[in-house]
N, C-alpha and C positions, 0 to 999 in steps of 0.2 A: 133977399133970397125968396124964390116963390114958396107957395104950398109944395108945390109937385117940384120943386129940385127939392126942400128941407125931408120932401118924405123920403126921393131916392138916396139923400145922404142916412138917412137909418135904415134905411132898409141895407144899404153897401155897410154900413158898419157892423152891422149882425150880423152880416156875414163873414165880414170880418171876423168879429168877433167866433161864431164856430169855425171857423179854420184856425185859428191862433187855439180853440178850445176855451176859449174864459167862460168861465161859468158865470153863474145869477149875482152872484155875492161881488165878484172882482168887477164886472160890469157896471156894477151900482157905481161900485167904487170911483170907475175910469170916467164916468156921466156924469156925475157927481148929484143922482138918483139917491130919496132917502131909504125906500125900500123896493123888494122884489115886486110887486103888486105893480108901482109906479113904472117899471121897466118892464113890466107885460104889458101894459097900456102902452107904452110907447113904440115897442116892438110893434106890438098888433095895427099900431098906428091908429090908437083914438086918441092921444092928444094934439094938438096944435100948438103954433105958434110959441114952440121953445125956446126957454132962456140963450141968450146972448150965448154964455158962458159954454153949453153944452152944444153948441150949433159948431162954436169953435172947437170942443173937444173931439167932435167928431168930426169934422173938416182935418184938424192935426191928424186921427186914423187911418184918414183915409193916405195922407200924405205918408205918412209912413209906409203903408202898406206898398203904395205906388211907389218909392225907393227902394224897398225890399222886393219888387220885380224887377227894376232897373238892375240890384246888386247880383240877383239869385235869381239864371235863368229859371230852375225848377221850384216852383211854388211849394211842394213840400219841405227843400234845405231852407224856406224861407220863415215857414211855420216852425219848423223844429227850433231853427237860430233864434226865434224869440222866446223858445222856453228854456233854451241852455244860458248855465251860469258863462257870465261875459268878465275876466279879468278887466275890460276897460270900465266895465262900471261895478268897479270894488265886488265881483261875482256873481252879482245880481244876475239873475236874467232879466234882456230889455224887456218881456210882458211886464215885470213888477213895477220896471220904471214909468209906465205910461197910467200907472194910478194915482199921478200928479201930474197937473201943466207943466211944473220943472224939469219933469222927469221925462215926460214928451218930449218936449222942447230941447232935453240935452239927445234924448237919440236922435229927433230929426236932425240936429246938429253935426249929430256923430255921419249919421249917414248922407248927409249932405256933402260931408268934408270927404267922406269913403269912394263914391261917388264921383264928385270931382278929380281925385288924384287918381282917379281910372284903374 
């Protein structure tokens, strides 16, 4: 991945991010950032050349994000759906589950299979 796509992938996940609402603290989290300080830098875009691991995290974000407009014409039933508690995942809302790769990976699961069965 270039300089200029790995920027436009964080610049699209902050975005992400304030529309879904996460704050400083769960962002760390979802990035796998050790503090706030690290994640204004990154935001701001003065670091480079990001770990593997978080290039993927937020590539998985974006993926998300881009199923939940496929699912939900209106982009606001699509913000709200990620902070409401979801019996399919023991009541969780999916925002908590994407502050894990596992957790990522079972929603894009989820909404990949949602998705497909139309």
């Amino acid at each position: 991945m270039t300089r200029e796509e790995e920027s436009a992938l964080v610049r699209a996940t902050f975005r992400i991010f304030q529309n879904w609402k996460i704050d400083a603290a769960q962002a760390c989290r979802i990035l796998g950032v050790e503090d706030p300080d690290g994640l204004a830098r990154l935001q701001a875009g003065a670091s480079e050349g990001h770990p593997a691991d978080m290039v993927d995290r937020m590539a998985l974000i974006l993926t998300i994000h881009t199923s939940l407009r496929i699912w939900f014409r209106d982009p606001e039933r699509s913000y709200g759906w990620m902070r409401r508690p979801n019996l399919t995942f023991d009541n969780l809302p999916p925002i908590q589950l994407i502050e894990t790769e596992a957790g990522a990976r079972r929603l894009k699961a989820y909404l990949d299979a949602s998705i497909e069965a139309g």
